[in-house]
Legacy VTK file of the C-alpha trace (Angstrom):
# vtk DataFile Version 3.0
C-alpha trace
ASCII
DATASET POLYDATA
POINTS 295 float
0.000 0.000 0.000
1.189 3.930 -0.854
2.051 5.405 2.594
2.568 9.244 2.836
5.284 11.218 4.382
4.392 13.488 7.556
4.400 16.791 7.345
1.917 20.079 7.751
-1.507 19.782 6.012
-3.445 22.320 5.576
-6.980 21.927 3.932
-9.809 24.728 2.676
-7.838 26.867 4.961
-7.432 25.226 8.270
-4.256 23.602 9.369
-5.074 20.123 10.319
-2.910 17.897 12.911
-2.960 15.321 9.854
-5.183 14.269 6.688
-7.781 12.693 8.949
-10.722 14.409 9.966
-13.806 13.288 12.415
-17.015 13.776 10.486
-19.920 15.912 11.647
-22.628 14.433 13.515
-20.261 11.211 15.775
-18.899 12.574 19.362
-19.295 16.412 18.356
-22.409 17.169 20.472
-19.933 18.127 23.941
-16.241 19.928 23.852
-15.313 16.715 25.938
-15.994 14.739 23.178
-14.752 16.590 20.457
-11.309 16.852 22.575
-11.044 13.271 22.775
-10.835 12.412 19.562
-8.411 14.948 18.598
-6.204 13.116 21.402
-7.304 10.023 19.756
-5.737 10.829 16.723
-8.027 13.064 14.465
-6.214 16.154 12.780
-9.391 17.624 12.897
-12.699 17.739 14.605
-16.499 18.531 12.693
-18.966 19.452 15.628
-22.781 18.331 15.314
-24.626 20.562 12.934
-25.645 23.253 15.072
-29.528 25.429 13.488
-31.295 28.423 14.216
-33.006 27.044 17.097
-33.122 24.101 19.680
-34.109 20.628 18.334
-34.792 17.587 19.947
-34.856 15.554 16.685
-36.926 12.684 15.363
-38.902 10.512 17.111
-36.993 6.892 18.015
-35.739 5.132 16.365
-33.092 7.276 15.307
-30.714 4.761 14.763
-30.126 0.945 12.943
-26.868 -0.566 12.253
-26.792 -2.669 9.548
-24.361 -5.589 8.296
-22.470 -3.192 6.249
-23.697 0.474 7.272
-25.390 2.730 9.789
-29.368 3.813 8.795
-30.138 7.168 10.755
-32.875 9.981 11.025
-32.056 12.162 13.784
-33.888 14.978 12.635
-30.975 17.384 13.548
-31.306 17.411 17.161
-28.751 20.426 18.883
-28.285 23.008 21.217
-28.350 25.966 18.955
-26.571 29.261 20.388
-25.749 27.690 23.523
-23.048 24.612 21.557
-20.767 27.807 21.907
-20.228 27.249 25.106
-18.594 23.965 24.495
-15.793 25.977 22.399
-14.419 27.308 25.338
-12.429 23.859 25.396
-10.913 23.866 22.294
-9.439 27.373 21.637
-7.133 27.579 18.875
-7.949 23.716 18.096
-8.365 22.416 14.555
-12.187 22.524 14.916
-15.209 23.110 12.355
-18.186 24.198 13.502
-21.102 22.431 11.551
-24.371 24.997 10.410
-27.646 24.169 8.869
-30.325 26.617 8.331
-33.359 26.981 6.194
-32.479 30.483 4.145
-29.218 32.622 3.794
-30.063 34.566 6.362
-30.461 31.763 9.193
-26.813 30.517 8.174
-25.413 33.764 8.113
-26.944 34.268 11.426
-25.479 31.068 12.985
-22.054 31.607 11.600
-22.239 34.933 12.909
-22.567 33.029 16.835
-18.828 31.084 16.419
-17.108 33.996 14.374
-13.437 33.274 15.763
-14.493 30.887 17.750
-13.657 27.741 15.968
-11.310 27.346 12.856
-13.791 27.206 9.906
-17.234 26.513 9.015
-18.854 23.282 7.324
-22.480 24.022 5.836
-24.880 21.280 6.406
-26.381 21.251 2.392
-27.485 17.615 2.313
-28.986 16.035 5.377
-31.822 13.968 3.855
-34.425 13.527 6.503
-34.476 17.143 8.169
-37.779 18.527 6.259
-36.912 22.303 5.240
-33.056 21.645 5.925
-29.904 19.730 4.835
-30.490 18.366 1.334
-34.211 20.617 0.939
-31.671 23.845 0.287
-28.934 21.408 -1.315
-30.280 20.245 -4.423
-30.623 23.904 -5.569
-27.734 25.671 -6.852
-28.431 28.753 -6.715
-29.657 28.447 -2.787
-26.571 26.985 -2.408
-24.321 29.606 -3.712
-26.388 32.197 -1.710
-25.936 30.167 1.350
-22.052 29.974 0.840
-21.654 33.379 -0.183
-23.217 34.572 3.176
-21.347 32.438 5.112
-17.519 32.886 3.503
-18.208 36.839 3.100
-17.065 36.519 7.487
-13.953 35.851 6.539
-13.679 32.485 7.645
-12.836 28.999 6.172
-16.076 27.377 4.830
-16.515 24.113 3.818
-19.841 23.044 1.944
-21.340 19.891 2.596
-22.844 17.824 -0.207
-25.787 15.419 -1.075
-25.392 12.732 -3.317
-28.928 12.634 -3.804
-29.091 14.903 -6.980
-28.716 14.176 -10.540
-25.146 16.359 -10.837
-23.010 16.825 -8.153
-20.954 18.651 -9.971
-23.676 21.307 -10.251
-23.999 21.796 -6.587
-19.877 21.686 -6.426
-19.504 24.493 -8.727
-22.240 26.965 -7.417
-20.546 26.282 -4.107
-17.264 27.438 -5.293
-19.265 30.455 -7.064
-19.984 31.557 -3.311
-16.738 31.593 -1.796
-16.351 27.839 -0.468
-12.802 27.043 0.846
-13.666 23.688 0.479
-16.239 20.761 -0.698
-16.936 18.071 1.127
-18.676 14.940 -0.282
-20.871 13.218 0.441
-23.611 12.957 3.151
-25.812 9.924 3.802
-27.709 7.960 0.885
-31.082 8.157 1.013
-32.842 4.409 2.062
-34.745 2.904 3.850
-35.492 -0.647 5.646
-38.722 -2.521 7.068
-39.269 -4.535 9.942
-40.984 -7.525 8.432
-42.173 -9.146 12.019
-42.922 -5.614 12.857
-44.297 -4.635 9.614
-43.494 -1.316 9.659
-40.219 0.798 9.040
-37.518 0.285 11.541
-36.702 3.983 11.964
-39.105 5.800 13.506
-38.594 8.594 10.507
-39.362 6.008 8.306
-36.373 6.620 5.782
-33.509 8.119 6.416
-29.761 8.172 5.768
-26.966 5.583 4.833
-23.731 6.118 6.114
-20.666 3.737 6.321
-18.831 0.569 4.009
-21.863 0.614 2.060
-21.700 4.261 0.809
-17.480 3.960 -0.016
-18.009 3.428 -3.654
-20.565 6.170 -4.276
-18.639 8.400 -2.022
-15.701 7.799 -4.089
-17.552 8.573 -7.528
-18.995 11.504 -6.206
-15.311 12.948 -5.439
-13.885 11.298 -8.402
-16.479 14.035 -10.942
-16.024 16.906 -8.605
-12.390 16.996 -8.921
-12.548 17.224 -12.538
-15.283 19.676 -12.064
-14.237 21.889 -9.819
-10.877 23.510 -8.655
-11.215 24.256 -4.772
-9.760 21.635 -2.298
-12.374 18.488 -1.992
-12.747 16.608 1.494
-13.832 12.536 0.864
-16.394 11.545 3.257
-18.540 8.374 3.088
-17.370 4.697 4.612
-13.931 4.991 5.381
-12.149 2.564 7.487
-8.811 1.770 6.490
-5.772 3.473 5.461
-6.071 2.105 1.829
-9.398 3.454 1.608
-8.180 7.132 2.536
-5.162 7.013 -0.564
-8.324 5.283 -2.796
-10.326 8.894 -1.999
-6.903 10.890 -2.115
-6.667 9.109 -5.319
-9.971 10.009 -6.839
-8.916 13.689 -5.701
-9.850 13.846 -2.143
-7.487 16.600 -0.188
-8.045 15.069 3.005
-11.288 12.790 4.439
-13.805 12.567 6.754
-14.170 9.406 9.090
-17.667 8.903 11.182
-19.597 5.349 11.138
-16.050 3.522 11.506
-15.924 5.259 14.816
-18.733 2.903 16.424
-16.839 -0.177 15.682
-13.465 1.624 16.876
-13.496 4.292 18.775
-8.947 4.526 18.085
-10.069 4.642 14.263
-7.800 7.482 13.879
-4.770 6.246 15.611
-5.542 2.937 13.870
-5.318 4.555 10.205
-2.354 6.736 10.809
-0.172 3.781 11.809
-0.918 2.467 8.790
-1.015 5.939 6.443
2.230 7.760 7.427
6.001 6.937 7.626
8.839 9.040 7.640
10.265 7.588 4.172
6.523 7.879 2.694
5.935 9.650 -0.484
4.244 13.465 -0.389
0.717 13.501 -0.179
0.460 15.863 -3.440
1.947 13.442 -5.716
-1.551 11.127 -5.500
-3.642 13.670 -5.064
-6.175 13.297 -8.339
-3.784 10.260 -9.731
-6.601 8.244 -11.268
-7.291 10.796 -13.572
-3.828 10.666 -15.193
LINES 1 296
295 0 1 2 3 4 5 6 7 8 9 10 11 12 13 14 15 16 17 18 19 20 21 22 23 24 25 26 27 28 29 30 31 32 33 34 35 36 37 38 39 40 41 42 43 44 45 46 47 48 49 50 51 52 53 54 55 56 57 58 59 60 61 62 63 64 65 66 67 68 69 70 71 72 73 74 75 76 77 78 79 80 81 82 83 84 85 86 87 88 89 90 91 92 93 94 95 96 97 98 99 100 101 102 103 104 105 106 107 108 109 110 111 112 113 114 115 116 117 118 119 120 121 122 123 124 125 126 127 128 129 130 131 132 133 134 135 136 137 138 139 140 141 142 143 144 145 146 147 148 149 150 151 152 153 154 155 156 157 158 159 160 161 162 163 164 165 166 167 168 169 170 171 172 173 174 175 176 177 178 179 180 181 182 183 184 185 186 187 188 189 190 191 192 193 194 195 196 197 198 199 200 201 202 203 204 205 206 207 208 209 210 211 212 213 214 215 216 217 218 219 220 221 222 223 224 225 226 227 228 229 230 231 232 233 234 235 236 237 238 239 240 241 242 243 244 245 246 247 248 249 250 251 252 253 254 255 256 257 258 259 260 261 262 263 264 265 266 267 268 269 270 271 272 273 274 275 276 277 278 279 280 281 282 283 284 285 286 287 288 289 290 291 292 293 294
């Protein structure tokens, strides 16, 4: 397998401890949390998506793990203005705060609240069971280059989230990078669905929801492979990885860096895991695979 050398990495703006980054949504609802991992070995920390107001979220279940994936609805549950208390932990740490809202103005209200208080912003475009929300703004580009623009006119890094559940990425990649975006990350959870058949009804108490995890790599990878060629802004991979292979397979496809968040429930050292594996000192520099595939 390719290893890569160690060294600074810096990514849509923010310096990152190393190419591996904890997705939004697992372990970033307390500062506790969000500090442990980045002792566990993330370079980087994503917080829970953080709205205009309070949520408490879908009704359980919220939650079923599957042989080869995770199927959620959480409906978004957070804090709202009060998660910036849980900054006061992580000052000057690699940390992004995640925002969803359902207009411009809510998300440039919300990024307004952690202005200098975390290292960048990730926009929450493509949640897919959050009704007004997430992917409801995302599969329009032009909503999504108004939402961007709002949010990078602060000043701050901002990375944009993105479905899979369009027709063309690419689309949605590009009108992000029309608004300012520092960075694209992709993708979100698939939209699915299971039933219960000695229940006879659907095992999530949202009825569908989102597919995250192994099951999702090969899409995930796809969706990064187009928007590289599409786009020129720095792309994050996000979507089923668990091994160190799989992070140069999205570096390959033109990932800049990844996002890791279902592998955590199996292995909560997922990060320390990976970079045993991923770095050595005689490894080969991380811009030299970087979009390879496309040679």
């Amino acid at each position: 397998m390719v290893v890569l050398r160690t060294g600074p990495v810096t990514v849509g703006g923010v310096a990152l401890g190393n190419h591996l980054i904890l997705a939004a949504g697992v372990l970033g609802t307390t500062g506790a949390s969000l500090s442990r991992m980045l002792a566990r070995g993330a370079g980087g920390v994503v917080t829970k998506s953080i709205g205009p107001q309070p949520k408490d979220g879908h009704a359980g279940p919220c939650v079923a793990v599957l042989d080869n994936g995770i199927l959620n609805a959480m409906g978004l549950p957070n804090p709202s203005r009060e998660f910036a208390d849980e900054l006061q932990l992580l000052e000057h740490k690699p940390v992004i705060v995640s925002i969803f809202g359902g207009n411009p103005g809510e998300f440039a209200e919300i990024a307004g609240w952690f202005k200098g208080k975390a290292a960048g912003f990730e926009l929450n475009l493509s949640c897919p069971h959050a009704e007004g929300y997430g992917a409801a703004i995302g599969v329009d580009p032009a909503l999504v280059e108004e939402c961007t623009r709002v949010v990078s006119a602060l000043g701050m890094p901002t990375w944009v989230k993105l479905t899979p559940n369009v027709t063309d990425i690419t689309a949605i990649g590009k009108a992000a990078e029309r608004g300012g975006a520092t960075a694209i990350v992709a993708i979100n959870t698939v939209k699915a669905m299971r039933i219960s058949t000695s229940l006879r009804r659907p095992v999530l108490g949202n009825r569908h929801g989102g597919l995250s995890g192994e099951a999702i790599f090969p899409v995930a990878v796809r969706c990064v492979y187009e928007l590289y060629e599409a786009c020129s802004i720095p792309i994050i991979g996000c979507g089923g990885i668990s091994t160190a292979d799989n992070v140069i397979e999205m570096m390959m496809a033109g990932a800049r860096a990844v996002e890791i968040g279902s592998a955590v429930r199996r292995d909560i050292g997922i990060f320390e895991s990976i970079k045993n594996s991923l770095y050595a000192k005689k490894g080969i520099a991380p811009e030299e695979i970087v979009g390879c595939a496309h040679g």
